[in-house]
C-alpha positions in Angstrom: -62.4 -8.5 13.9 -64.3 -6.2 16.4 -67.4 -4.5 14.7 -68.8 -2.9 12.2 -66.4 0.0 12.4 -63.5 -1.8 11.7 -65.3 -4.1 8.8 -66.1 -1.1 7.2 -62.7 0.8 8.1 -60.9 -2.6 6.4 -62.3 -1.7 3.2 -62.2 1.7 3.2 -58.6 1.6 3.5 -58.1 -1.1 0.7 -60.4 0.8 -1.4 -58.1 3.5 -0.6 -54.8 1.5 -1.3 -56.4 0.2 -4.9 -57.5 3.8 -5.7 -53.8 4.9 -5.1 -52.6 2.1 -7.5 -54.7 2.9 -10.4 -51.8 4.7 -13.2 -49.3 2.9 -11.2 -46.5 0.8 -13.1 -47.8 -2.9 -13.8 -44.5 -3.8 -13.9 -44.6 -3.0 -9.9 -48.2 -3.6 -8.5 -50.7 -6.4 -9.5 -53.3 -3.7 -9.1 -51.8 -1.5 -11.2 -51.7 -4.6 -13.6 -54.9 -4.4 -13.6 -56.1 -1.4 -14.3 -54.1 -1.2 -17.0 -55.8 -4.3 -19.0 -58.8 -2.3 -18.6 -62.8 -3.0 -17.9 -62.4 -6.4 -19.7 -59.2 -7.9 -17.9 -61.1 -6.7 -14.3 -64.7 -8.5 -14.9 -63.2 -11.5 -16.6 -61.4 -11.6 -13.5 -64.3 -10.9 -11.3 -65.7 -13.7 -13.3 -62.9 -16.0 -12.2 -62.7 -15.6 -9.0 -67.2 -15.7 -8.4 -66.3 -19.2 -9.8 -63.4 -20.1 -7.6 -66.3 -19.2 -4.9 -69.0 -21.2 -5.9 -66.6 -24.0 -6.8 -64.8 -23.4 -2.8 -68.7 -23.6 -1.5 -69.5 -26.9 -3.1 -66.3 -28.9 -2.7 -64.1 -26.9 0.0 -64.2 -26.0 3.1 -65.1 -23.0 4.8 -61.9 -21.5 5.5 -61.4 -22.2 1.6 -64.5 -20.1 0.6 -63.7 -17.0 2.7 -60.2 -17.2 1.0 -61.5 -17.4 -2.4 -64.3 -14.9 -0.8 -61.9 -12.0 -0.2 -60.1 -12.6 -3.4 -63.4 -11.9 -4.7 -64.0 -8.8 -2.8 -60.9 -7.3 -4.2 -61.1 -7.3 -7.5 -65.0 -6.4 -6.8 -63.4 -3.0 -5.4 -60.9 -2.8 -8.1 -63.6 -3.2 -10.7 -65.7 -0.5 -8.5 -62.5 2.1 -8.8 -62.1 1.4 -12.2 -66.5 2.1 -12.7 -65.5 5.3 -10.0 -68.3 3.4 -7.8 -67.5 4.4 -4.1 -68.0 2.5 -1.1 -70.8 4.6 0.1 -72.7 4.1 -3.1 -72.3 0.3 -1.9 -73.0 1.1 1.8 -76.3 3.4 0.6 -77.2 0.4 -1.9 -77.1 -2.1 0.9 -78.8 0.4 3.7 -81.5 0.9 1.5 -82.6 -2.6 0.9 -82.2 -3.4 5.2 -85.8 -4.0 6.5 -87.0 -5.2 2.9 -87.7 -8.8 1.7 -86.1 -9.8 -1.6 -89.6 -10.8 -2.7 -90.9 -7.1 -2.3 -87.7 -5.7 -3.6 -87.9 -7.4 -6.8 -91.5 -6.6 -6.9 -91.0 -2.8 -7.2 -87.9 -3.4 -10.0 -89.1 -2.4 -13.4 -89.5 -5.0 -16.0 -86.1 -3.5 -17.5 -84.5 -3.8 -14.3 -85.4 -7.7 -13.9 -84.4 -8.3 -17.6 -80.6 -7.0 -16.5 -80.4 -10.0 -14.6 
């Protein structure tokens, strides 16, 4: 992989690809799957595969955990689709939080915001 550009082109065009399966057959596309076992299906799944992660980072190796890391990442964006989160909201998210420490960030959360945790 060469850069940022092309990290952030990679996604875009998966994001792109799982956009373009959501209302697609299930019978035909594991995305399309999916989608159509709705919000509960995609974050039990999420759930899943943050485990397979952890699990992969304690008792794998590393090739193992950026396997079980993509896997992740996928149905992260498939779960964002089906939310109609885009990747810029993700991007901005991320840019806006560059330059900060996690300390002061959680500092200037509301106490509602730290209780969603």
């Amino acid at each position: 992989m060469n850069g940022e550009a092309t990290t952030a082109k990679t996604l875009a065009d998966l994001y792109a690809v799982i956009e373009s399966r959501r209302g697609g057959d299930p019978e035909e596309s594991y995305t399309a799957k999916m989608f159509a076992g709705g919000l509960g299906a995609i974050t039990r799944k999420v759930g899943e595969e943050s485990l397979e992660v952890i699990i992969a980072a304690l008792r794998e190796t590393p090739e193992h955990v950026v396997s079980e890391s993509a896997d992740l990442l996928y149905h992260l964006l498939i779960l964002w689709v089906e939310q109609g989160i885009k990747l810029e909201d993700i991007f901005d998210e991320l840019e806006s939080r560059s330059g900060t420490s996690g300390i002061e960030e959680k500092n200037s959360r509301t106490p509602e915001e730290l209780s969603d945790e």
